[in-house]
C-alpha positions in Angstrom: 0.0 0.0 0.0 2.8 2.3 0.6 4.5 1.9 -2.2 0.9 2.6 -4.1 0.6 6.2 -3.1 3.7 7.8 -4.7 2.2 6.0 -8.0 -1.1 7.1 -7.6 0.4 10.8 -7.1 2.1 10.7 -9.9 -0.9 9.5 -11.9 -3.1 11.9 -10.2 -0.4 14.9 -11.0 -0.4 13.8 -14.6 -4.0 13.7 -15.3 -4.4 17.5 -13.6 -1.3 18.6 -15.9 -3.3 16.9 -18.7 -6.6 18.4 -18.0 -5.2 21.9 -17.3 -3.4 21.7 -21.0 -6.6 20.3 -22.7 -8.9 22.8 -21.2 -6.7 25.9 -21.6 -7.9 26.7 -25.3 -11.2 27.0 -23.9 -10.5 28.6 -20.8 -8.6 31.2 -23.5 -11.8 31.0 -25.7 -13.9 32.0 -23.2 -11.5 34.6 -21.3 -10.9 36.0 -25.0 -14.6 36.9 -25.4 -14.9 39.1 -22.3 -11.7 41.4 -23.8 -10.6 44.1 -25.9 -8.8 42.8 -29.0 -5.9 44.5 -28.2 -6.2 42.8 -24.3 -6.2 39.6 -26.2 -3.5 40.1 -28.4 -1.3 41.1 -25.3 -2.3 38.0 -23.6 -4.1 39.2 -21.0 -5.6 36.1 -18.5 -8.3 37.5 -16.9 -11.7 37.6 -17.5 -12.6 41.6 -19.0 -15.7 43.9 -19.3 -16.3 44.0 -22.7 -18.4 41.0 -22.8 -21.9 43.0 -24.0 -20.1 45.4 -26.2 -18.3 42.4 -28.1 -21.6 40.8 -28.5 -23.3 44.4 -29.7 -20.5 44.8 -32.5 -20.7 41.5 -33.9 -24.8 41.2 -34.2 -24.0 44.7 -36.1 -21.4 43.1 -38.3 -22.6 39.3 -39.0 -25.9 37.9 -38.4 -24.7 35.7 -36.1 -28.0 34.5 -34.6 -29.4 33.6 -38.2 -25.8 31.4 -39.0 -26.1 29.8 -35.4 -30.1 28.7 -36.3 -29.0 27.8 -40.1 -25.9 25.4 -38.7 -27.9 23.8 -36.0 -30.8 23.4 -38.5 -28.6 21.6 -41.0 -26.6 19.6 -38.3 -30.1 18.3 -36.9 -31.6 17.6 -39.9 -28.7 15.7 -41.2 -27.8 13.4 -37.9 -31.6 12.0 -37.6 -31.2 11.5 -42.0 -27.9 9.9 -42.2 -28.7 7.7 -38.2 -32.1 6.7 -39.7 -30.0 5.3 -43.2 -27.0 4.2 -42.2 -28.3 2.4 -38.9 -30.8 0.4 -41.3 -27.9 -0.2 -43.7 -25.8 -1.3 -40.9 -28.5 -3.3 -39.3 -29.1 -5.1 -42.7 -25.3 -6.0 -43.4 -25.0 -7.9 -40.1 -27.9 -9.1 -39.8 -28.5 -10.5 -43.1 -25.3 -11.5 -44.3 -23.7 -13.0 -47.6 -21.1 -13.2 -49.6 -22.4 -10.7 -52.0 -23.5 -8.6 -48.9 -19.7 -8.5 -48.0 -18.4 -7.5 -51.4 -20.6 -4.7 -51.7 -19.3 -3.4 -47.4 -15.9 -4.3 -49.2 -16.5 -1.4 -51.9 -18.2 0.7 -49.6 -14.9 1.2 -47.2 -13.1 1.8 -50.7 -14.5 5.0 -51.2 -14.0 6.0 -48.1 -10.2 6.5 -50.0 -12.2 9.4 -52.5 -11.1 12.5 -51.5 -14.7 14.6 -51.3 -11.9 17.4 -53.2 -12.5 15.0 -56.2 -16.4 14.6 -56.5 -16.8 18.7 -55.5 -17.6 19.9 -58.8 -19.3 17.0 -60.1 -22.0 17.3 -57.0 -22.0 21.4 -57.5 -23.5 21.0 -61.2 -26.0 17.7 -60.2 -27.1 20.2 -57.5 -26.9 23.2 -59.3 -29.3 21.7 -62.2 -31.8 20.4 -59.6 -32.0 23.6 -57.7 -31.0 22.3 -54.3 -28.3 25.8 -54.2 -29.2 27.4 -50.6 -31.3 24.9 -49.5 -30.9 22.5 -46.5 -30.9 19.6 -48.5 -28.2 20.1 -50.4 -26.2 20.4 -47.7 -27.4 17.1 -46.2 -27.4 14.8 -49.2 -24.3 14.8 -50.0 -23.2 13.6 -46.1 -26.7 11.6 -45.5 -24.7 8.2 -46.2 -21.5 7.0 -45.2 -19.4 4.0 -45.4 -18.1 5.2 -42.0 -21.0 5.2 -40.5 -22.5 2.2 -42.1 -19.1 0.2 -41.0 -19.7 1.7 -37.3 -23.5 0.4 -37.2 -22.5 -3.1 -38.7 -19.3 -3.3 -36.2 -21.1 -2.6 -33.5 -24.5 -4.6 -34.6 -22.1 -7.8 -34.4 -22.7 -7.7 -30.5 -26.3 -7.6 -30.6 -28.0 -10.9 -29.8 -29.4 -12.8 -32.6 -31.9 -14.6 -30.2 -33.7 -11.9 -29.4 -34.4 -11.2 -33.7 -35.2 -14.4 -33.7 -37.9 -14.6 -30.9 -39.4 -11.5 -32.4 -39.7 -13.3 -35.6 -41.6 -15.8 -33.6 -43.9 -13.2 -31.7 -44.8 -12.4 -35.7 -42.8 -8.9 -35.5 -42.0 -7.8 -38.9 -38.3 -6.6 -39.9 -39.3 -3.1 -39.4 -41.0 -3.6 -36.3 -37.8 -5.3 -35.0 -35.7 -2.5 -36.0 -37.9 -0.2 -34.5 -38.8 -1.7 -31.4 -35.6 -4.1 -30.2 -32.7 -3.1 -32.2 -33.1 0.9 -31.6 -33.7 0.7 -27.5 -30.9 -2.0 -27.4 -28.3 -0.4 -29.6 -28.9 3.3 -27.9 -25.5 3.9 -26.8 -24.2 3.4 -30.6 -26.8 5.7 -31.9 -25.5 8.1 -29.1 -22.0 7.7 -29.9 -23.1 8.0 -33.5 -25.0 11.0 -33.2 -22.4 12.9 -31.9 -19.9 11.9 -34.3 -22.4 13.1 -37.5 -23.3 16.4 -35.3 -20.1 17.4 -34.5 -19.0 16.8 -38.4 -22.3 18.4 -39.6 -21.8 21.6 -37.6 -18.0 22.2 -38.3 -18.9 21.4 -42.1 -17.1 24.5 -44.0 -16.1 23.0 -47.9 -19.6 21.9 -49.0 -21.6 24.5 -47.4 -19.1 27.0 -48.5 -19.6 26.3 -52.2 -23.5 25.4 -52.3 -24.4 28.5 -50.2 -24.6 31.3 -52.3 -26.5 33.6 -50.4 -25.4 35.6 -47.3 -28.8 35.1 -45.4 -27.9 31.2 -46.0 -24.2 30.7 -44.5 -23.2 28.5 -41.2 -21.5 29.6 -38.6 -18.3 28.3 -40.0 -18.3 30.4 -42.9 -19.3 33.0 -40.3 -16.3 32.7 -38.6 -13.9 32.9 -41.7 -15.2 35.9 -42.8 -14.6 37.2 -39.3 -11.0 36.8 -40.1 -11.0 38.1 -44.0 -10.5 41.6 -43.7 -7.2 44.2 -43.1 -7.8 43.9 -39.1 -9.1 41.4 -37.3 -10.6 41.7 -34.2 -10.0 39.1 -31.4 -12.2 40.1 -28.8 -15.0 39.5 -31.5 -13.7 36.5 -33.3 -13.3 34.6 -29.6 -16.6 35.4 -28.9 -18.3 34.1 -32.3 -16.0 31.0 -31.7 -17.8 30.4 -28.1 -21.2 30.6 -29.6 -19.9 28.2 -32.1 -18.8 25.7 -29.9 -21.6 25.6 -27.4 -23.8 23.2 -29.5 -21.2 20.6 -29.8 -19.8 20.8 -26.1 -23.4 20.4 -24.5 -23.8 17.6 -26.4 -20.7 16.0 -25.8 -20.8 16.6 -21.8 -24.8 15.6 -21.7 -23.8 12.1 -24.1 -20.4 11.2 -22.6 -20.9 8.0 -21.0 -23.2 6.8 -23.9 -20.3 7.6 -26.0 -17.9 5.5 -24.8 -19.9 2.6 -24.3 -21.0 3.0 -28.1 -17.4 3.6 -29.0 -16.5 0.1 -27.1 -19.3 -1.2 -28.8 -21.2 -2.1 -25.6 -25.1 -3.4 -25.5 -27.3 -3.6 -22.5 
């Protein structure tokens, strides 16, 4: 025991040093927003009184209430498309598997090799000649099916218990019944883990929305935040704030879905 407790004050000294260095961006993020942008640029660690008039100057520059409502619309939108497809897609690989099933999961995780830099303007003229420019859609479409996600659904569908499909089957549920009523509530903490994933890479989307959004009323909060830096001065105070507002969707949904997370990352089933 007494040879434990240097160990575990090592470990414990590590961890803290580890936290502090992983949380000091946003402790600079948030520290950032209350200042001047000269205070920033000097460094200054405290928190300032600038707060309100940071957040006055940048509704009267951006609209950034409108690009917070059109990132979270498109980031809601397409997690519940692409975890309603690729969870059925996933769900049907395992499930019902085949050779020819496999070849075709086989080809699937070989496009994940295609850059998206290489099907860009291809998609920009298929969506430019069905009208889906500006339009929520088009954003979503392109993202709506992955072989990422598909691959994470049918890894972590190889866990869940076959017996209980098959007793269902027996109870006369039909497939979508199934789906809908066992494999969903069972496989929760892989749609959790899931959800955040396609969230998190919905909402800090910048390429796609950047070319299909032609309009200024249209643009996310990513493209939002590059124009903050675009111009002859740049204004710190301002562009730490916007990047708080920015981060605020993602970090409550991280924090509120952390222990789901994990246990769909370790592919866990209750």
């Amino acid at each position: 025991m007494k040879n434990s407790s240097p160990a575990k004050g090592i470990m414990y000294l590590f961890l803290i040093i580890a936290g502090v260095i992983a949380a000091f961006p946003f402790i600079w993020m948030v520290l950032g927003a209350t200042n001047k942008s000269i205070d920033v640029v000097r460094g200054r660690f405290f928190f300032g009184l600038n707060l309100i008039e940071n957040f006055k100057v940048l509704s009267e520059t951006v609209d950034v209430l409108g690009a917070f409502w059109n990132s979270l619309r498109n980031a809601v939108v397409g997690t519940l498309a692409s975890l309603l497809i690729c969870s059925m897609a996933g769900y049907g690989f395992q499930i019902y598997r085949n050779k020819a099933k496999d070849r075709l999961m086989a080809i699937l995780l070989l496009s994940m090799m295609v850059p998206f830099a290489s099907v860009m303007v291809p998609l920009f003229r298929m969506f430019s000649q069905a009208k889906l420019l500006n339009t929520t859609l088009g954003i979503v479409l392109p993202s709506i099916s992955t072989a990422f996600l598909i691959f994470f659904f049918r890894q972590n569908s190889a866990s869940f218990p076959m017996e209980i499909v098959q007793a269902a089957r027996v109870d006369g549920l039909g497939e979508i019944g199934i789906y809908a009523r066992v494999y969903v509530p069972v496989m929760a903490p892989t749609f959790a883990a899931a959800a955040i994933i396609v969230f998190m890479s919905g909402w800090n989307n910048y390429l796609w929305p950047l070319i299909i959004l032609l309009k200024q009323e249209s643009r996310t909060m990513p493209i939002l935040l590059a124009s903050l830096t675009s111009g002859y001065v740049t204004d710190y105070g301002i562009l730490m704030l916007a990047i708080s507002i920015c981060t605020i969707p993602t970090l409550f949904i991280f924090i509120t879905q952390q222990r789901r997370f994990v246990e769909g990352v370790l592919g866990s089933v209750k």
